[in-house]
MMTF fields as JSON, N, C-alpha, C and O atoms, coordinates in Angstrom:
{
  "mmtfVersion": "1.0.0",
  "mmtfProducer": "UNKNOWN",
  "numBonds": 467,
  "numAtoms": 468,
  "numGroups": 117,
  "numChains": 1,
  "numModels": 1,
  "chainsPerModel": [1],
  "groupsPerChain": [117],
  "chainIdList": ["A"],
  "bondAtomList": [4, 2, 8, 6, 12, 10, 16, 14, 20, 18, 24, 22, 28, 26, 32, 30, 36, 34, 40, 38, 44, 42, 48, 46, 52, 50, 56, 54, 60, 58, 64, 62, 68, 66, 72, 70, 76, 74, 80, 78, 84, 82, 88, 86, 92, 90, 96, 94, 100, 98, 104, 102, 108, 106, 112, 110, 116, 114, 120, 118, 124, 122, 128, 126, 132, 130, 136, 134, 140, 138, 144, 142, 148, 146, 152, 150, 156, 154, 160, 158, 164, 162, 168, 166, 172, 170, 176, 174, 180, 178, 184, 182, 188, 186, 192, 190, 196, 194, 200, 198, 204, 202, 208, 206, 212, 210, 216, 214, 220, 218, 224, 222, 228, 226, 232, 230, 236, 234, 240, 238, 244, 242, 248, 246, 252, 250, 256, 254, 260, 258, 264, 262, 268, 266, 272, 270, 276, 274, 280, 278, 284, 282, 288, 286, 292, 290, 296, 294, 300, 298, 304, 302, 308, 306, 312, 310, 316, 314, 320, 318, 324, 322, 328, 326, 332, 330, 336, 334, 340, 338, 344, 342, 348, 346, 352, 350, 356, 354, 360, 358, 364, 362, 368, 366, 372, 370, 376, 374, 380, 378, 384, 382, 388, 386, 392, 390, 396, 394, 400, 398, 404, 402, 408, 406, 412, 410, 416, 414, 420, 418, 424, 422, 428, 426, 432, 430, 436, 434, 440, 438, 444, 442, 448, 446, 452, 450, 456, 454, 460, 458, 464, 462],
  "bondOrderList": [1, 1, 1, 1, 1, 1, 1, 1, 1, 1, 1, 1, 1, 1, 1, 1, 1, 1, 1, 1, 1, 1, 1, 1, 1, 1, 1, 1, 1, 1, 1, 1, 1, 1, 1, 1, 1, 1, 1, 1, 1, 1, 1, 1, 1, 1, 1, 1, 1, 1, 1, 1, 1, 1, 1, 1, 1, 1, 1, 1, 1, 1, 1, 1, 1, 1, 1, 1, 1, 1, 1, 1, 1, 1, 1, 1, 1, 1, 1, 1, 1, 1, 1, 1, 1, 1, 1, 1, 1, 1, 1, 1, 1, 1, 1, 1, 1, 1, 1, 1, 1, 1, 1, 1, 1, 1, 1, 1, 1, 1, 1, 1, 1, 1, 1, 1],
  "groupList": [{"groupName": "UNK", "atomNameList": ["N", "CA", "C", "O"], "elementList": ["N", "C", "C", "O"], "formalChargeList": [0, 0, 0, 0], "bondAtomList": [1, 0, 2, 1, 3, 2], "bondOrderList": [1, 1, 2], "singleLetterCode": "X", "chemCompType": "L-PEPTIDE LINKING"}],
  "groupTypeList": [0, 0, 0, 0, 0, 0, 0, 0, 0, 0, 0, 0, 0, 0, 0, 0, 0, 0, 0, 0, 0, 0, 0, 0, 0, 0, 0, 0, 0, 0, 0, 0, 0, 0, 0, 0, 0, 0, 0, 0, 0, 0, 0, 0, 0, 0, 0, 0, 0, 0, 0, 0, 0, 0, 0, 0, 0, 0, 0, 0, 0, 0, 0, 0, 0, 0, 0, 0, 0, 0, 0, 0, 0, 0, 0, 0, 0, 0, 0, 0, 0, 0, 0, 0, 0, 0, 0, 0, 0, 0, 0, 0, 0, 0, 0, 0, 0, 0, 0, 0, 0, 0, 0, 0, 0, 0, 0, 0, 0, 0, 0, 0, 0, 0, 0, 0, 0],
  "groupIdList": [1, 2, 3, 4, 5, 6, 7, 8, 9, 10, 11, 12, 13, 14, 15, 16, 17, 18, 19, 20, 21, 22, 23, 24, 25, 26, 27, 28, 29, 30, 31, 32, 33, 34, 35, 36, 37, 38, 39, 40, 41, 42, 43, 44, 45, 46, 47, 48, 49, 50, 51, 52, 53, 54, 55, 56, 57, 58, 59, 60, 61, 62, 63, 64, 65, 66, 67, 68, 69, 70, 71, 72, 73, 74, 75, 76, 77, 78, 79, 80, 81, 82, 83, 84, 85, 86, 87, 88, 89, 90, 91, 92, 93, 94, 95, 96, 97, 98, 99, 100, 101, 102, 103, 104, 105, 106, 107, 108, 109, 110, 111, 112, 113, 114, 115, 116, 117],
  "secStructList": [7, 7, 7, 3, 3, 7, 7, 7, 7, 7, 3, 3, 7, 6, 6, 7, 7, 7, 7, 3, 3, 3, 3, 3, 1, 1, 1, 7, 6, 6, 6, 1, 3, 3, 3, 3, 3, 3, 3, 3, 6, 6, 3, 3, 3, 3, 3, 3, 3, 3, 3, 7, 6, 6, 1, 7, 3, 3, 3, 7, 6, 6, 6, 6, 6, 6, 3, 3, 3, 3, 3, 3, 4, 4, 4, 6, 3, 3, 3, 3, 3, 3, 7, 1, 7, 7, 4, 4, 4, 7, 7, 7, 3, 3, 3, 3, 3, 3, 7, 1, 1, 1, 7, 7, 3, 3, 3, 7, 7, 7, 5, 7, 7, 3, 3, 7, 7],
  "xCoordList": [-34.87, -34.972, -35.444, -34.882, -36.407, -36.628, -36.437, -36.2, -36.242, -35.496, -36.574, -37.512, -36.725, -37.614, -36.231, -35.579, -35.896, -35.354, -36.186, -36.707, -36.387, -37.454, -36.305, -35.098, -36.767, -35.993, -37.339, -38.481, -36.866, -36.943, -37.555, -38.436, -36.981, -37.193, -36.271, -35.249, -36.575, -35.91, -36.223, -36.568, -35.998, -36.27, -37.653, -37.633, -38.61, -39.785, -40.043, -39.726, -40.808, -41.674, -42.853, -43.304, -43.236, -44.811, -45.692, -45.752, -46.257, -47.843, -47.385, -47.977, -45.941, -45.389, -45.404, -45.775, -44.944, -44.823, -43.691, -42.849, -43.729, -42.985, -43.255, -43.946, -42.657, -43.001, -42.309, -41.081, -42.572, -41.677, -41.791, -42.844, -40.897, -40.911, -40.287, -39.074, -40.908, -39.704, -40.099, -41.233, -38.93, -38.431, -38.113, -37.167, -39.004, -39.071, -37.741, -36.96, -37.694, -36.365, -36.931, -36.512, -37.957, -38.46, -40.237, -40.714, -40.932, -42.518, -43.439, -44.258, -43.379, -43.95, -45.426, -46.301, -45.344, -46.041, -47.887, -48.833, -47.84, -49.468, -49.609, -50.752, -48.75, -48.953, -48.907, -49.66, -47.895, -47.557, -48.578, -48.949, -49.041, -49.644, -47.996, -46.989, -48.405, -47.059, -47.565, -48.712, -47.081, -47.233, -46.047, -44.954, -46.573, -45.626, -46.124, -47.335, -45.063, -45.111, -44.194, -43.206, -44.319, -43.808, -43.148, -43.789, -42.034, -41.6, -40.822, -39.964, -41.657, -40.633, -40.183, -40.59, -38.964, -37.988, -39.082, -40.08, -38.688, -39.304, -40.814, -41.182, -41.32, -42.755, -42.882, -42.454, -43.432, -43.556, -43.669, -43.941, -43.524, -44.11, -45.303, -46.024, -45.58, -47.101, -47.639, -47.18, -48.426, -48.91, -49.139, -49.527, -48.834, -49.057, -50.719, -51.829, -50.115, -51.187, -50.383, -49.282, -51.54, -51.143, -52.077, -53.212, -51.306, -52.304, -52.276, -51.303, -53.093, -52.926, -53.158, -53.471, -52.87, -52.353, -53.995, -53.754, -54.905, -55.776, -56.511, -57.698, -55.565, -55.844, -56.34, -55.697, -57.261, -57.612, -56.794, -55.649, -56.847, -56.27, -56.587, -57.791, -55.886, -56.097, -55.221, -54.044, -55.637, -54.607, -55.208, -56.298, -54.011, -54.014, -54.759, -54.29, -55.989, -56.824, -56.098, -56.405, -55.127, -53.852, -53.421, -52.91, -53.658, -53.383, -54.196, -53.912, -55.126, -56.552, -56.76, -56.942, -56.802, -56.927, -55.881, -55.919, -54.617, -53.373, -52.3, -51.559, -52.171, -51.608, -52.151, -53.351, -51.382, -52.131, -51.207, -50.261, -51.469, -50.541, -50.978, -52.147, -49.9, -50.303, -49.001, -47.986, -49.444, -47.921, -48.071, -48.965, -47.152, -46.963, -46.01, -44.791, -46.954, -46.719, -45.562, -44.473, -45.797, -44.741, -43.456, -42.733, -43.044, -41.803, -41.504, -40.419, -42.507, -42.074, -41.92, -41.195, -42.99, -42.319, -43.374, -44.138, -43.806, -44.823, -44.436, -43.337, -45.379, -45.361, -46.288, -47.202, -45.552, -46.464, -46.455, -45.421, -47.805, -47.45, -47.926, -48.671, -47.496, -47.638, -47.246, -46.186, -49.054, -49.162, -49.417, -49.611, -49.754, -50.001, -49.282, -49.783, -47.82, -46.978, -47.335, -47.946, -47.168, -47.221, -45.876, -45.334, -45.457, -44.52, -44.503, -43.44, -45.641, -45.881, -45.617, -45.29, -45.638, -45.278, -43.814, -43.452, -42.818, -41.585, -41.504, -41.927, -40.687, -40.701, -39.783, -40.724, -38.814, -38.463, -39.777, -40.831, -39.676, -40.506, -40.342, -39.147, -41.104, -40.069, -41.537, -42.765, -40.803, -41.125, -41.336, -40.493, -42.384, -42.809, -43.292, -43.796, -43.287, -43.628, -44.083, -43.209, -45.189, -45.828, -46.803, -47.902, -46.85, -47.862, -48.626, -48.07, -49.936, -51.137, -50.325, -49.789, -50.602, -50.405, -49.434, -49.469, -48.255, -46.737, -45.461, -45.479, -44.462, -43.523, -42.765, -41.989, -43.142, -42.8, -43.286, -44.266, -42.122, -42.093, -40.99, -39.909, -41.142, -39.711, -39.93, -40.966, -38.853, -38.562, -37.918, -37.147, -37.797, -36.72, -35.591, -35.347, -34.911, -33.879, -34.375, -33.79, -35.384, -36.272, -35.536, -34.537, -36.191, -35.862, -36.473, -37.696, -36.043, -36.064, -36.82, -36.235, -38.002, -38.927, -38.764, -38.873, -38.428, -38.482, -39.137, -38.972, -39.828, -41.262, -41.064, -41.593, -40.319, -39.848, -39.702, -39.555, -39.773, -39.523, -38.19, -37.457],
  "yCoordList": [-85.714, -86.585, -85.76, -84.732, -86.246, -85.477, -85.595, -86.803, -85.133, -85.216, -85.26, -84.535, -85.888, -85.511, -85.705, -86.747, -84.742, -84.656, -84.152, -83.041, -85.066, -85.029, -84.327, -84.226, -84.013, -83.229, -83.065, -82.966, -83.064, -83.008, -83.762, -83.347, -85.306, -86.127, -85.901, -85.234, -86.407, -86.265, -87.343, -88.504, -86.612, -87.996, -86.867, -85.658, -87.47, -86.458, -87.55, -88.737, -86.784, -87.49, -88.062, -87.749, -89.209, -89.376, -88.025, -87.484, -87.611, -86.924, -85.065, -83.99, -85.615, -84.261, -84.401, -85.458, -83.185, -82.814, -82.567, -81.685, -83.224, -82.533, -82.698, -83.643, -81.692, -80.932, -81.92, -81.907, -82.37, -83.191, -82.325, -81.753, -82.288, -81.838, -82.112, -82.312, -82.181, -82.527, -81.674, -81.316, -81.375, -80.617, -81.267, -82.047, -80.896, -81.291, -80.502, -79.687, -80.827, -80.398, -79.635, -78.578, -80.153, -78.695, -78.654, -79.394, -77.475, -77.521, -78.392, -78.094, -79.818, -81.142, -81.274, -82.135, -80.061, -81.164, -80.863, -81.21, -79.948, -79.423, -80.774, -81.195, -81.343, -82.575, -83.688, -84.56, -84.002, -85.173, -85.536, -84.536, -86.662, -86.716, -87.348, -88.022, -86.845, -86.529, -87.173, -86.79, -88.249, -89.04, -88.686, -88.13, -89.113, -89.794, -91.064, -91.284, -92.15, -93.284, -93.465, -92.73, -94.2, -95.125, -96.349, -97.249, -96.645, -98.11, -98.129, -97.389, -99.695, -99.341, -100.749, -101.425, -101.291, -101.943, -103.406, -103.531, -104.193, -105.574, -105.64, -106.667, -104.383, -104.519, -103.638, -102.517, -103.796, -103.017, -101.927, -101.373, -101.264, -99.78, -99.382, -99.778, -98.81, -97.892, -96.575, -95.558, -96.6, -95.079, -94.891, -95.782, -93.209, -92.207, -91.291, -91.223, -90.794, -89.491, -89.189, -89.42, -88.532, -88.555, -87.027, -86.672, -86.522, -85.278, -85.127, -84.54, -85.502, -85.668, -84.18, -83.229, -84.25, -82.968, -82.226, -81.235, -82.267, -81.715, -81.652, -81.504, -81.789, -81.421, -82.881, -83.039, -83.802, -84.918, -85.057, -84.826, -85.34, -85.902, -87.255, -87.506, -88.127, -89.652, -89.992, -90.171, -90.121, -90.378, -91.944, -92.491, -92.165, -93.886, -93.726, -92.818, -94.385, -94.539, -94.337, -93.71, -95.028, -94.622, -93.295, -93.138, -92.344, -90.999, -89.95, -88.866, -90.131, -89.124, -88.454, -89.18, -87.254, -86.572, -85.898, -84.933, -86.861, -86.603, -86.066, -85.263, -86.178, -86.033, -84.498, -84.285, -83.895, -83.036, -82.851, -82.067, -83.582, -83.292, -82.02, -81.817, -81.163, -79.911, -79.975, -80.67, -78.994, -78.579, -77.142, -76.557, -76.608, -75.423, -75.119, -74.941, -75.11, -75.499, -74.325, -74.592, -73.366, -72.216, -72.289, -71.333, -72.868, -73.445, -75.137, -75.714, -75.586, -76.847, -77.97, -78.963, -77.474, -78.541, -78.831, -77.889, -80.327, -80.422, -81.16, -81.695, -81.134, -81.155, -82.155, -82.588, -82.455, -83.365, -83.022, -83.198, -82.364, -81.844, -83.21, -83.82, -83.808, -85.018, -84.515, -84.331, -84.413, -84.269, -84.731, -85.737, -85.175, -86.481, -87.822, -88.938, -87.357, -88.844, -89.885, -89.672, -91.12, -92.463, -92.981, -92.708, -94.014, -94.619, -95.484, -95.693, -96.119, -96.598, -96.284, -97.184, -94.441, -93.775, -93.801, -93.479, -94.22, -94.452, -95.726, -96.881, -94.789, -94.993, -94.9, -94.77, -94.854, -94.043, -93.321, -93.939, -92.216, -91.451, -91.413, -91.555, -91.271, -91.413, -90.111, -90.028, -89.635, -88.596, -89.471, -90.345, -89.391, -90.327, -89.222, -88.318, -88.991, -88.316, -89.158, -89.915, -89.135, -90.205, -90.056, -89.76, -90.15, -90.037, -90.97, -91.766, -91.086, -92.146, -92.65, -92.027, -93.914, -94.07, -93.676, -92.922, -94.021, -92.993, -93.786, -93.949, -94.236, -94.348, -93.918, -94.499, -92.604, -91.348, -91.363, -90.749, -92.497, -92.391, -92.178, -92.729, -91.507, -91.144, -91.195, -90.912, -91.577, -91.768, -91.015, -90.522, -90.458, -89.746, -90.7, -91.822, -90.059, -91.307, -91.306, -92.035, -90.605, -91.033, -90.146, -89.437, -90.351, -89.365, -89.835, -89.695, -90.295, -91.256, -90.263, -89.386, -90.693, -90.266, -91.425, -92.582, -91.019, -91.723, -91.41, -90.267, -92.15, -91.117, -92.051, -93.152, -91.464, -92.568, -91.358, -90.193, -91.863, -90.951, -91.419, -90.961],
  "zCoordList": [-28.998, -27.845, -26.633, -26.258, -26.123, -24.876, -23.983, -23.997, -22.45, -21.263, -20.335, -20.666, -19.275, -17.966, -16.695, -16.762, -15.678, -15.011, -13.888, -13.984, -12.576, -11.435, -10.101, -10.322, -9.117, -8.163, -7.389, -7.838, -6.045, -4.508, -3.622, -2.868, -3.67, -3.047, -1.947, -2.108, -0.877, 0.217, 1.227, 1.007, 2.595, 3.967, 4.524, 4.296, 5.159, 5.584, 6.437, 6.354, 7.439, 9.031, 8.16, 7.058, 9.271, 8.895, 9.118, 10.222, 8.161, 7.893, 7.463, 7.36, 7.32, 6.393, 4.874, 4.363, 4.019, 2.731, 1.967, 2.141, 1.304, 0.31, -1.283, -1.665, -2.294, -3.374, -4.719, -4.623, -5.369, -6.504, -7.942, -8.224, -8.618, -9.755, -10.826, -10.756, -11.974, -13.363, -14.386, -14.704, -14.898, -15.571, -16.964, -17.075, -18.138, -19.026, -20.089, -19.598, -21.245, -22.261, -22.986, -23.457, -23.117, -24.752, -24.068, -23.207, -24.852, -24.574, -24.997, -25.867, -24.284, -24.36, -23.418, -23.512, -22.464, -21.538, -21.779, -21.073, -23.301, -23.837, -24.664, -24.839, -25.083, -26.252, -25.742, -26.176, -24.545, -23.853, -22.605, -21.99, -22.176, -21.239, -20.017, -20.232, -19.161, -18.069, -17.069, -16.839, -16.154, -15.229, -13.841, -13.948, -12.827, -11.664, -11.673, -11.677, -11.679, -11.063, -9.908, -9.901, -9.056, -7.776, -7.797, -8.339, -7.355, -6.956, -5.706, -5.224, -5.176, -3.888, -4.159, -5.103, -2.898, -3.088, -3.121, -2.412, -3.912, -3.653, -5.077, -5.647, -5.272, -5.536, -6.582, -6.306, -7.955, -9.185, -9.177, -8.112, -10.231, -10.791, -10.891, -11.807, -10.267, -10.311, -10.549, -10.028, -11.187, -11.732, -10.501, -9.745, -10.027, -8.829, -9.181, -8.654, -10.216, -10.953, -12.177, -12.678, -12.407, -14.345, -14.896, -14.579, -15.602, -16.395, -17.614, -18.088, -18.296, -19.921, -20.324, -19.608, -21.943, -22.248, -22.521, -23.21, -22.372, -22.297, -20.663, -20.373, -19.954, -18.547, -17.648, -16.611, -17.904, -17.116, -16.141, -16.531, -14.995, -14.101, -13.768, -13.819, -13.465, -12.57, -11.668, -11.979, -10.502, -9.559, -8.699, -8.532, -8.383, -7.754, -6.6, -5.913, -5.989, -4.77, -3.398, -2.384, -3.711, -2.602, -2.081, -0.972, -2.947, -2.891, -3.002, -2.493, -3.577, -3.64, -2.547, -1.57, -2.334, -1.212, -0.497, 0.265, -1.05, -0.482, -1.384, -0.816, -1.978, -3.192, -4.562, -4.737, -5.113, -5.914, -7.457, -7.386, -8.905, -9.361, -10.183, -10.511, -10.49, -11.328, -12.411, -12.379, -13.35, -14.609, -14.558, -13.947, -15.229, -15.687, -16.925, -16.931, -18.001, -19.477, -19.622, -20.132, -19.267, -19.485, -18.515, -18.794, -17.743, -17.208, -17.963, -17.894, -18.524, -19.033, -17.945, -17.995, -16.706, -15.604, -14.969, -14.76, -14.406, -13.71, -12.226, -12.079, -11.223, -9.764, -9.742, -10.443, -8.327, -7.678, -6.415, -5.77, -5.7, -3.917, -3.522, -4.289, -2.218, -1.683, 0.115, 0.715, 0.602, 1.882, 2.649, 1.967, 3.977, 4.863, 4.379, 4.241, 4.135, 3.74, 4.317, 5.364, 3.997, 5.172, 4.527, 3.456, 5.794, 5.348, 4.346, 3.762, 3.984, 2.715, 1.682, 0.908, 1.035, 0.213, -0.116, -1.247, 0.941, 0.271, -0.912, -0.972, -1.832, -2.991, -4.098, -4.881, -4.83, -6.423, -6.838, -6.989, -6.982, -7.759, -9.217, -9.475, -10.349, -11.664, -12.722, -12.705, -13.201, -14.377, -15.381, -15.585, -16.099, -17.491, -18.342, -17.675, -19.83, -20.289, -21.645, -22.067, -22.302, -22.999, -24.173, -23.704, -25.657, -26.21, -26.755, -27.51, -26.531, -26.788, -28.52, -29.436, -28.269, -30.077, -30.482, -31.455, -29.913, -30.146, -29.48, -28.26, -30.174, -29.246, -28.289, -27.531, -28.433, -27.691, -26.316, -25.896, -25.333, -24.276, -23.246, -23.452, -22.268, -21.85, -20.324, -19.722, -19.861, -18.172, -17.735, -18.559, -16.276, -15.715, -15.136, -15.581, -14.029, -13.583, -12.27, -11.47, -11.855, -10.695, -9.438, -9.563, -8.393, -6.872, -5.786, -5.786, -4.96, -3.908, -2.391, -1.757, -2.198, -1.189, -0.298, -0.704, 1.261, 2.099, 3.267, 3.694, 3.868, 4.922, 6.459, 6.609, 7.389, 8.6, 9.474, 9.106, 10.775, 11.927, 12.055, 12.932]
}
């Protein structure tokens, strides 16, 4: 069974940063394609950015430019830097870890970004 556990959501100003990360259970994230998604109160789940296991990136129009997701297969853990917050960006953040053609999907328990003066 595999684990995604996300960490360092916090409270941030408008047009500050902060760093998100999850922390995978075993060395998944070369085989798994690894996502952030978003939800905020009232309004669905949404893919953030995504890095499949052969590197692709896709990130939501919303965030392009702003946003950067990376992994690091040898800690087992991937990031999400998220700079020029808006208040819009408050959110649940959530760790997905996922294989094409596979039931092999897994959620974190998510980490709460909030972006307000």
């Amino acid at each position: 069974q595999v684990q995604v556990v996300e960490s360092g959501g916090g409270l941030v100003q408008p047009g500050g940063s902060l760093r998100l990360s999850c922390a995978a259970s075993g060395s998944i994230l070369s085989i798994y394609t690894m996502g952030w998604y978003r939800q905020a109160p009232g309004k669905q789940r949404e893919l953030v950015a995504s890095i499949a296991s052969g590197g692709r990136i896709n990130y939501a129009d919303s965030v392009k430019g702003r946003f950067t997701i990376s992994r690091d297969n040898a800690k087992n853990t991937m990031y999400l830097q998220m700079n020029s917050l808006k208040p819009e960006d408050t959110a649940v953040y959530f760790c997905r870890a996922s294989r094409p053609f596979s039931t092999n999907d897994y959620w974190g328990q998510g980490t709460q970004v909030t972006v307000s003066s």
